[in-house]
C-alpha positions in Angstrom: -27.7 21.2 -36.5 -30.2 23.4 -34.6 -30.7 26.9 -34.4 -32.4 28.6 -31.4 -33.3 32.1 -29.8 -30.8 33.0 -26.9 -32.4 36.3 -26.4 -32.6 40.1 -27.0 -29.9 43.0 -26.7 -30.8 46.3 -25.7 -31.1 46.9 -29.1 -33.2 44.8 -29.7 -30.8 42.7 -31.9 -31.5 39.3 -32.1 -29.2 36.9 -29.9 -29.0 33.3 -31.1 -28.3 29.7 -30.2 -26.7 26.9 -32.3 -26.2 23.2 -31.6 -24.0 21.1 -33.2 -23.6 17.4 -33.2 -21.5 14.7 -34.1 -21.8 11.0 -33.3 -21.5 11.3 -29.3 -20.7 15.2 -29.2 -22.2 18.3 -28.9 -21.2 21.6 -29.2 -23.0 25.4 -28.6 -22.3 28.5 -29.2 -23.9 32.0 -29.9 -23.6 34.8 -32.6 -23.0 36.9 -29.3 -19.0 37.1 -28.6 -18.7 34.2 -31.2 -19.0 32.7 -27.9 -18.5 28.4 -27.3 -21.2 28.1 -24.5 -20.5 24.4 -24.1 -19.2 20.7 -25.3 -21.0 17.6 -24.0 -19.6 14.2 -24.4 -19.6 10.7 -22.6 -16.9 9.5 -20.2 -15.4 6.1 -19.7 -18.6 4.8 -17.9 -21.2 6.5 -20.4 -21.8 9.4 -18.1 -22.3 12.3 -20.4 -21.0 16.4 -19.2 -21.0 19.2 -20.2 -17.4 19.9 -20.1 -17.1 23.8 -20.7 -17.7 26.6 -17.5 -19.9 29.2 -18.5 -23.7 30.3 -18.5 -27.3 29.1 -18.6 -28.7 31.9 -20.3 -27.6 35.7 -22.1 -27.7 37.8 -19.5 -24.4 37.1 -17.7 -22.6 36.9 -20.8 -23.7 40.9 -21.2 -22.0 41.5 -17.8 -18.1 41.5 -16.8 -17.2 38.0 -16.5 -13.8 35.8 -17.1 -14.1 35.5 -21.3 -16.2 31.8 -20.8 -15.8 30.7 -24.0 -15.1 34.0 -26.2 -13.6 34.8 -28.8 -11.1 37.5 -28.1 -10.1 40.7 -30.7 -8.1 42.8 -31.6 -5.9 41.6 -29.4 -6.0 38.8 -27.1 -3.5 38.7 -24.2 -2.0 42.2 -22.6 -0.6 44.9 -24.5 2.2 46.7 -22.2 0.8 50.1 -21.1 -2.0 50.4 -23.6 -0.2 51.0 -27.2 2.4 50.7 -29.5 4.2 52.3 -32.3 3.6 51.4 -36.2 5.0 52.8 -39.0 6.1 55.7 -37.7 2.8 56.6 -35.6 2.1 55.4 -32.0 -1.9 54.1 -31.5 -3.2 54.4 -27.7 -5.6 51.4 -26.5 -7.8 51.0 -24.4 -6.3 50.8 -21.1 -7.8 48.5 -18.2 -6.0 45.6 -15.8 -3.6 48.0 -14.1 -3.1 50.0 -17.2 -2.4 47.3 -20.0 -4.6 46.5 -23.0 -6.3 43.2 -22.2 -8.6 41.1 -24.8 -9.7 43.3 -27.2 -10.6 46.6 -25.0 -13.8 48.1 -23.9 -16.0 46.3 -25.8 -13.7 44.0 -27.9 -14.6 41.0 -30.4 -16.0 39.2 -27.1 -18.7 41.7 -26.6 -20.3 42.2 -30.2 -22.9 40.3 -32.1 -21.4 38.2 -35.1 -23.0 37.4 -38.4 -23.9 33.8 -38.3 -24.9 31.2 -40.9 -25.1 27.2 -40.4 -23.9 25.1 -43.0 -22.3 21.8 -43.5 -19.0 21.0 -44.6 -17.9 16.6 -46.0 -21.0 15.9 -44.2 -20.1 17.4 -41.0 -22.1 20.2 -39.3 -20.7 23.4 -39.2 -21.1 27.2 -38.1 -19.3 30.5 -39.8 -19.4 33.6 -37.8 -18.4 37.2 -39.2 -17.5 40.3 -38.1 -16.4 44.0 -39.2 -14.2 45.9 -37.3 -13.6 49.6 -38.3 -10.6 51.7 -38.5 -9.9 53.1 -34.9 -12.4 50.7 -33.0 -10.4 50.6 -29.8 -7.8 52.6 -31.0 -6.9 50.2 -33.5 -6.1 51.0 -37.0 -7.7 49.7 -40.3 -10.9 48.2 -41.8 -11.1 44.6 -40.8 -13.1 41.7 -41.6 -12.7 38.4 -39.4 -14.5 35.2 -39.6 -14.3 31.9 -37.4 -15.5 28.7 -38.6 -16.5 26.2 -36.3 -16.6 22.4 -37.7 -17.4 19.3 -35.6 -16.4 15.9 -36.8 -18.1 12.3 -36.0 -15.1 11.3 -33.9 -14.9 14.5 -31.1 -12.4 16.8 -33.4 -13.6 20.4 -33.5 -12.0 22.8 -35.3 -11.9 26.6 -35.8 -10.5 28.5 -38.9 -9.6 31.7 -38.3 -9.3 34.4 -41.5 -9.1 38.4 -41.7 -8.9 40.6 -44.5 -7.2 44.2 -43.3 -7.0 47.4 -45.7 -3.8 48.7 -43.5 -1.0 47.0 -41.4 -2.5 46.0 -37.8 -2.0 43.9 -34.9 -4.2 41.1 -34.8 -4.4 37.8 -32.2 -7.8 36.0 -32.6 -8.1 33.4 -29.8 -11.4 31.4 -27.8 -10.9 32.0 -24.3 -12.6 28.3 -23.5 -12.5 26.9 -19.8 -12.1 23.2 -20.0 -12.9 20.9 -16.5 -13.0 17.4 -17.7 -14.1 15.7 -14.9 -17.4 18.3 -16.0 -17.9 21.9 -15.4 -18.9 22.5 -11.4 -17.3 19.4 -10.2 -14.5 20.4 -8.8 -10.8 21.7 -9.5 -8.7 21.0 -12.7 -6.0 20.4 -10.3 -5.4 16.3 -10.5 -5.7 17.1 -14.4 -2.6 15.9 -16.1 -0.9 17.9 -18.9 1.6 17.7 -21.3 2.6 20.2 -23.4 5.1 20.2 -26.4 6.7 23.5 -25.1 10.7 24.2 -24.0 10.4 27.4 -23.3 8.3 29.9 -21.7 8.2 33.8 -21.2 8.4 34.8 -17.9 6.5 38.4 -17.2 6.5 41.1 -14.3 4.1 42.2 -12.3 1.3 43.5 -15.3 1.8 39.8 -16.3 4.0 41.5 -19.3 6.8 39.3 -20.7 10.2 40.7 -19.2 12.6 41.9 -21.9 14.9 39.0 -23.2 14.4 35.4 -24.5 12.4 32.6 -23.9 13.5 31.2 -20.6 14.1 27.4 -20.8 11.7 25.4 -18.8 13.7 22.5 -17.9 13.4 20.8 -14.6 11.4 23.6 -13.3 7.6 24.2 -12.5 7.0 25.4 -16.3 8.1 21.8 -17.4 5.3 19.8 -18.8 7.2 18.1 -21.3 6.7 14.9 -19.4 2.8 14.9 -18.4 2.7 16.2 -14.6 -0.7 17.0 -12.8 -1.3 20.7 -12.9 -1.1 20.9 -9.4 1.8 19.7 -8.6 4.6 22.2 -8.6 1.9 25.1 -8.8 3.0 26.8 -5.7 6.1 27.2 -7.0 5.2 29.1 -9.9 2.8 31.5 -7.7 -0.8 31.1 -7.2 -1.0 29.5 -10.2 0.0 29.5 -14.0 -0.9 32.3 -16.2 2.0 32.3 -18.6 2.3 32.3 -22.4 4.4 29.0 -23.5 6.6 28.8 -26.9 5.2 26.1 -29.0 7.9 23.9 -29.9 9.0 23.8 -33.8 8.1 20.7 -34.8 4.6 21.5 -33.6 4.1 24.0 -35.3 3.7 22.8 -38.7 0.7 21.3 -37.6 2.4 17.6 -37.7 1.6 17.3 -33.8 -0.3 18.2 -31.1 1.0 20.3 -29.1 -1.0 19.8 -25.9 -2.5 16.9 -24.2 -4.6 17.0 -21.4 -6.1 13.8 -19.5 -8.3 13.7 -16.4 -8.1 10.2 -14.6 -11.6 9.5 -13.6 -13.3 9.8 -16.3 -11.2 8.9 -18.7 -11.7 12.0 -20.8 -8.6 13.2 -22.9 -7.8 16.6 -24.9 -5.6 17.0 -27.5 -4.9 19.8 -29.2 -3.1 21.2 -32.7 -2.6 24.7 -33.4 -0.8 26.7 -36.2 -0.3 29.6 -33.6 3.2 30.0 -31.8 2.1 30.5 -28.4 -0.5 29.2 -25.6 -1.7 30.6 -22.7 -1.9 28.2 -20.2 -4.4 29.6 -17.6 -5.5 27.7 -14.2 -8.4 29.7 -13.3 -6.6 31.4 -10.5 -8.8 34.3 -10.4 -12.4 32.5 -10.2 -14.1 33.7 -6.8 -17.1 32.2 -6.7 -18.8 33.3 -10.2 -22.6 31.3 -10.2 -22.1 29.2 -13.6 -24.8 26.7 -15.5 -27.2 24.8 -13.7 -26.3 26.1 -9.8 -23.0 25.2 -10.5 -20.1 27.6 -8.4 -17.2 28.3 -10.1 -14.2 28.8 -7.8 -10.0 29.3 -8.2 -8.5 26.3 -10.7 -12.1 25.4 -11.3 -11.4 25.5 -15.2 -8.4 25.0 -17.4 -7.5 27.5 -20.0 -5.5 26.8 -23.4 -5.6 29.8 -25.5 -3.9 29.2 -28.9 -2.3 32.8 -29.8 1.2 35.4 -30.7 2.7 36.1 -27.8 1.8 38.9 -25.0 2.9 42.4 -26.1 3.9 40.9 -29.3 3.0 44.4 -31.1 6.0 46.0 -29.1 8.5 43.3 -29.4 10.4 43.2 -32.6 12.0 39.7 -31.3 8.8 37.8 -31.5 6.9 36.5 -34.0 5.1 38.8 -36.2 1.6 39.8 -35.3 0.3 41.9 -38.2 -1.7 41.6 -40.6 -1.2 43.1 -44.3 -3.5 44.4 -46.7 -4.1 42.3 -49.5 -2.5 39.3 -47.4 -5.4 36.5 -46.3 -4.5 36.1 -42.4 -5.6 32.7 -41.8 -4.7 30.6 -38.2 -6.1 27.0 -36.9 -6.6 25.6 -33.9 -8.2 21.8 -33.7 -9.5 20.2 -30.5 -9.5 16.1 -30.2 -11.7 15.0 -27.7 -11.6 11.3 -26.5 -11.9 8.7 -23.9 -9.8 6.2 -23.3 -11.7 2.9 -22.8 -10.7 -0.5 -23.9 -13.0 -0.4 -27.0 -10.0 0.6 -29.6 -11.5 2.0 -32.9 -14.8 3.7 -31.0 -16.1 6.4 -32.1 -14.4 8.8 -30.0 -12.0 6.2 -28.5 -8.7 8.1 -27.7 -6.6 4.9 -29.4 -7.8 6.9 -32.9 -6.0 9.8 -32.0 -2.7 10.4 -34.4 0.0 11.7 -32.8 
């Protein structure tokens, strides 16, 4: 574990850097946004990349950019024409994307500095952020306190605990808004990425990219059918310009028994999986990357990173048919979300080696 200076906010606040590693994996992130800044790791032929999109330095991560790696409050996802009614009272957001809540607001979860402290947890290095959000930040109600702890273990599994205390009922969806390119961020598309996800049904939305009224709509034998691993490109075009829709994680995931998601990328043999105790994922392609200037010189452009953000489902605060969102005073509000990086190489039992992965 390593701690380093990442560099100075207006305030003059402090900004830091933290490395972790494990066997053949690293991992980074800041107190800033709680933000993942990157995850290095070998491929099939030793090649090591950095496999997250995102920054070189601070500074970009003050400005607008596509949530690289943040961690997203209140509310991650789109809340239908900025509010919603509780208890009798209605609360206005803050409104932005055509007039929906989106991620948390104005300055949301992703745009404060967290507390931070290193520690390490059965010999495995670890990082727990904190922060305090006040009654009526972003038009939310009640006192909360949120923490994320970020453990990485010797064979590529990281995993991040999610907890918030509340003092009065509020909508909460904590999610990290990672971009994944396995091939190694800046090296092309996500496209001939394979995927298979452990999800029947989907929710289709309108034109805000808010759910329609209704049920889950079945994905069978149409583009939103990854139940049999399918390249993400290849029925894209019939689901628009690309996929940014919530999926339904299927029961017998969600116990935490299975992943849910498996992601493989051919060349270099690098494989995701992924466990969640959430109901939902976003499954985001990227579509709106227009040339944003990344690490190193790199050039981010559409379906350049893969997005799979654990979370309730959009609108969720204004939809008494989904799953409940809130969190109660005096009720711990605890989620997980675990990431199993591997390669698949004909070494079974190597550190890393994706023939140690239990499915």
């Amino acid at each position: 574990m390593e701690k380093k200076s990442f560099g100075l906010l207006s305030s003059g606040e402090e900004v830091s850097l933290y490395i972790l590693e494990s066997g053949d994996f690293r991992t980074t992130w800041t107190d800033y946004g709680a933000t993942w800044l990157g995850f290095t790791m070998p491929d099939k032929k030793g090649r090591t990349d950095d496999i997250l999109l995102g920054f070189s330095c601070l500074e970009p991560y003050l400005q607008p950019h596509p949530y690289f790696g943040s961690t997203v409050g209140r509310y991650a996802n789109r809340i239908a024409d900025a509010k919603f009614a509780l208890d009798g009272r209605e609360y206005r957001l803050f409104a932005q994307d055509t007039g929906q809540h989106l991620h948390g607001g104005r300055r949301g979860f992703s745009r404060r500095l967290w507390k931070s402290e290193m520690d390490t947890i059965k010999g495995s290095p670890a990082l727990r952020l904190e922060l305090k959000s006040l009654d009526g930040e972003e038009g939310f109600p009640g006192n909360l306190s949120v923490a994320c702890l970020v453990t990485l273990g010797l064979e590529g599994r990281l995993t991040l605990d999610y907890e918030a205390v509340t003092d009065r009922r509020t909508p909460l969806n904590l999610c990290n808004h990672a971009y994944f390119n396995l091939r190694g961020e800046g090296r092309g598309t996500v496209l001939d990425h394979s995927l298979d996800l452990r999800c029947s049904s989907y929710l289709p939305v309108d034109e805000r990219l808010i759910p329609l009224k209704g049920a889950p709509r079945s994905v069978e034998a149409g583009p939103f059918d990854f139940r049999i691993s399918k390249t993400l490109g290849r029925d894209m075009a019939a689901a628009g310009q690309g996929y940014d829709h919530c999926f339904v994680i299927d029961e017998e995931c969600a116990a935490h028994a299975k992943p849910f998601a498996h992601l493989s990328e051919p060349e270099t043999g690098r494989n995701l999986y992924m466990w969640t105790s959430m109901p939902g994922v976003q499954l985001y392609t990227g579509n709106n990357l227009n040339g944003i200037r990344g690490k190193n010189g790199s050039v981010y452009g559409p379906y350049g990173g893969i997005c799979l953000e654990t979370q309730y489902f959009p609108d969720s605060p204004n939809r008494e048919d989904y799953p409940s969102c809130l969190a109660e005073p005096g009720k711990p509000w605890r989620h997980r979300t675990e990431y199993q990086f591997c390669v698949q190489t004909s070494k079974a039992g190597s550190a890393g080696a994706c023939g140690a992965v239990q499915e």
